[in-house]
C-alpha positions in Angstrom: -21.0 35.6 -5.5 -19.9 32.8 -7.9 -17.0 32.5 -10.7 -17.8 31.0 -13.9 -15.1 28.1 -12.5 -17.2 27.6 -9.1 -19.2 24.6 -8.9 -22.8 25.5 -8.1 -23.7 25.9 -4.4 -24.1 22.2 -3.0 -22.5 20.2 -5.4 -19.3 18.5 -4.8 -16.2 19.6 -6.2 -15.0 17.4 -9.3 -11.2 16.9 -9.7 -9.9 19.0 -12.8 -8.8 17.5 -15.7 -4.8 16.9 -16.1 -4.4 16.4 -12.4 -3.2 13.2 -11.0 -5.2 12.1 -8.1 -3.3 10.7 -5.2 -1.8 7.2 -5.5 -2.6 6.9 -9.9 0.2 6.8 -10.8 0.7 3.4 -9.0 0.9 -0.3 -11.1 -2.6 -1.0 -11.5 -4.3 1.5 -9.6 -6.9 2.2 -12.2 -7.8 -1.5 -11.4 -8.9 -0.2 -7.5 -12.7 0.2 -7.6 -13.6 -1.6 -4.6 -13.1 0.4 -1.2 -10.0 -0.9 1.3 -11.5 -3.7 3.8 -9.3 -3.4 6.6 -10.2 -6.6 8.2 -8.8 -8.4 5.0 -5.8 -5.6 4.8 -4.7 -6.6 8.3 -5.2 -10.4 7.7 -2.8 -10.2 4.6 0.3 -8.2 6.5 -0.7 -10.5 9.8 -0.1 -13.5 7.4 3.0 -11.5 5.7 4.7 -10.9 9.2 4.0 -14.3 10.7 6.1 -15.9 8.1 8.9 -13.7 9.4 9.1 -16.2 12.5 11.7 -15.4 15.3 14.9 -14.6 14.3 17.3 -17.5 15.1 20.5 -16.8 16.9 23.4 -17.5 14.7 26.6 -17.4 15.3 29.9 -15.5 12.8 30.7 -18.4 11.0 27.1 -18.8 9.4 27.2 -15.4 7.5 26.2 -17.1 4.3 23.1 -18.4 6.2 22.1 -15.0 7.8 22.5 -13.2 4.4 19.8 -15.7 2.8 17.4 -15.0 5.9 17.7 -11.1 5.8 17.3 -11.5 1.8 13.7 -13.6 2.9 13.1 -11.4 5.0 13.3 -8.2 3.5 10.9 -9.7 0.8 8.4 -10.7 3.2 8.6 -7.3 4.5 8.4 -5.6 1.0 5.4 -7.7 0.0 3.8 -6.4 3.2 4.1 -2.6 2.3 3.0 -3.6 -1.3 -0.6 -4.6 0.7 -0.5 -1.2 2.8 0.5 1.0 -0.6 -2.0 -0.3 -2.7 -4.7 -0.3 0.4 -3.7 3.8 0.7 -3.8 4.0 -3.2 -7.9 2.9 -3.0 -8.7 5.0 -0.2 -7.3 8.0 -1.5 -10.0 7.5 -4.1 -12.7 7.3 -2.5 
C-alpha cells in the first residue's frame, strides 16, 4: 500500500524541499558539481603536509621563533582540513 507522500515503487527518493542536504551550508558548496577525485584530494593535503617539514629543535630562548612556526603551521594544517571539508561537502551530494 502506498501514501499520497510515497514516491512510486522504483523511483528514488527526492530530498524534500526546506531541508538542507549535508555539507550546503558550507562557503561555496553550491559551486560542487564535479564528484571528489581522491587521487587529486590526497595530492593536495600530501603537498599541504610536506610543507610542514620536520620540526626543528629549538631551544627556550627562541620562543619568539617557535611561536611564528606553530602560527605557519597551524595554517598549513588548517588549509589541509579546508581540502578534506570541502572534498566531504561534494560527496555527500552525490
Amino acid at each position: 500500500m502506498s501514501t499520497p507522500s510515497s514516491p512510486p515503487p522504483g523511483a528514488s527518493p527526492q530530498p524534500r524541499p526546506g531541508i538542507p542536504m549535508p555539507g550546503s551550508h558550507l562557503p561555496g558548496a553550491q559551486a560542487h558539481h564535479v564528484p571528489a577525485d581522491p587521487n587529486r584530494i590526497r595530492s593536495q593535503v600530501d603537498e599541504l603536509l610536506a610543507e610542514l617539514g620536520e620540526r626543528p629543535t629549538r631551544g627556550p630562548a627562541e620562543n619568539t621563533e617557535t611561536g611564528a612556526d606553530i602560527t605557519r603551521r597551524a595554517r598549513i594544517l588548517e588549509q589541509a582540513h579546508e581540502v578534506l571539508v570541502d572534498a566531504l561537502a561534494t560527496v555527500d551530494k552525490i
